[in-house]
C-alpha positions in Angstrom: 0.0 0.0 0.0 1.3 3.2 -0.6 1.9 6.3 1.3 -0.7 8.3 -0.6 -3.4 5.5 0.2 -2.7 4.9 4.1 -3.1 8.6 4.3 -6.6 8.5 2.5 -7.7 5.2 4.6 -6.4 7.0 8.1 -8.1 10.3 7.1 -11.6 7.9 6.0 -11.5 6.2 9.1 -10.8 9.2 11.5 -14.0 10.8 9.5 -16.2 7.4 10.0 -15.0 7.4 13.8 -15.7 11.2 13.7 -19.5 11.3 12.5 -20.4 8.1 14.7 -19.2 10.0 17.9 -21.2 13.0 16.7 -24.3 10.9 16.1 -23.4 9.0 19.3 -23.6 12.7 21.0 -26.5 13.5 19.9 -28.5 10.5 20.7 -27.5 11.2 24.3 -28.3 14.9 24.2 -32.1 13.9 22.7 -33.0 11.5 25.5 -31.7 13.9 28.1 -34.2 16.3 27.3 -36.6 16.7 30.2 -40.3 17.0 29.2 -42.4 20.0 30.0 -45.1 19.0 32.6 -48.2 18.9 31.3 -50.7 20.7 33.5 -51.1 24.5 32.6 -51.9 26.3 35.7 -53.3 29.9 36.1 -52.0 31.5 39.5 -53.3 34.7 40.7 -50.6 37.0 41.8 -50.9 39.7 44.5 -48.1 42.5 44.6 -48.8 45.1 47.2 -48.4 48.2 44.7 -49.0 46.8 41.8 -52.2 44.8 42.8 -53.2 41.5 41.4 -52.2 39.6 38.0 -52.5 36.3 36.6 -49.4 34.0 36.3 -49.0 31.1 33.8 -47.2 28.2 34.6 -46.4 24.6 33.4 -46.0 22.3 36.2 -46.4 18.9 37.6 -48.8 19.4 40.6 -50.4 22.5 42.2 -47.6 22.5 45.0 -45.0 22.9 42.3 -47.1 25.4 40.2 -47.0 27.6 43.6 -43.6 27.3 43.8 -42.7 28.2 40.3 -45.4 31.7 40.6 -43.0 32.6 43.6 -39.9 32.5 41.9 -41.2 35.0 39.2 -38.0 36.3 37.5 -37.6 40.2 36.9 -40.2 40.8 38.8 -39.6 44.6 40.2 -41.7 43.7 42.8 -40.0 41.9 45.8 -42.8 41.2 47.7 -46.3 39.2 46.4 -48.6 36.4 47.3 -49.9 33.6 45.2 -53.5 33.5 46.3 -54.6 30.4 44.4 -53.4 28.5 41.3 -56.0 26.4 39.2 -55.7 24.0 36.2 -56.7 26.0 33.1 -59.7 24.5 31.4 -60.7 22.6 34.8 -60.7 24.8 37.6 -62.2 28.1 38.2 -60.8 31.0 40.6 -62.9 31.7 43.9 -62.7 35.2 43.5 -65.8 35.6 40.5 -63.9 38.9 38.9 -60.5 37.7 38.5 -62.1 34.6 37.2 -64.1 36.8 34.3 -60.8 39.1 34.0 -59.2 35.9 33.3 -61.5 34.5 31.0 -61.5 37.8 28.5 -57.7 37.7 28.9 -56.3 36.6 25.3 -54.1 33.6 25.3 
């Protein structure tokens, strides 16, 4: 075999080696993926000066959903309660005018 042909086999076979690791990657990377939880929840937010405002939020159980309305990110407002979080479709709010606000709110 000459030098010009072990050069084009090495080069072949680095490539082959090459693309499998890539695929091999990016099998991993697709089944490590989490999935988005599939309840949509509606919380109703209370912020002292800014009053109240409805929150959505993906999550696994109403606990969670909670949770996740807390930790509202870039929110100017330090301070707020979540007053009640209900599966959209399902659930209605207690309060009867947040729960028509809501309801004329586009989504």
């Amino acid at each position: 075999m000459s030098v010009g042909n072990q050069i084009t086999t090495k080069s072949c076979l680095k490539n082959f080696f090459a693309s499998i690791a890539i695929m091999a990657l990016f099998y991993t990377t697709q089944n490590s993926i989490a999935a988005m939880p599939e309840i949509s929840f509606a919380c109703q937010v209370y912020h002292p000066k800014a009053g109240e405002e409805v929150t959505l939020v993906q999550a696994n159980s109403r606990k969670e959903a909670i949770e996740i309305a807390h930790l509202k990110e870039g929110s100017k407002h330090r301070y707020f309660e979540v007053r009640q979080c209900v599966i959209i479709g399902e659930e209605a709010f207690k309060d009867s005018s947040f729960q028509r606000n809501f309801e004329k709110t586009p989504r």
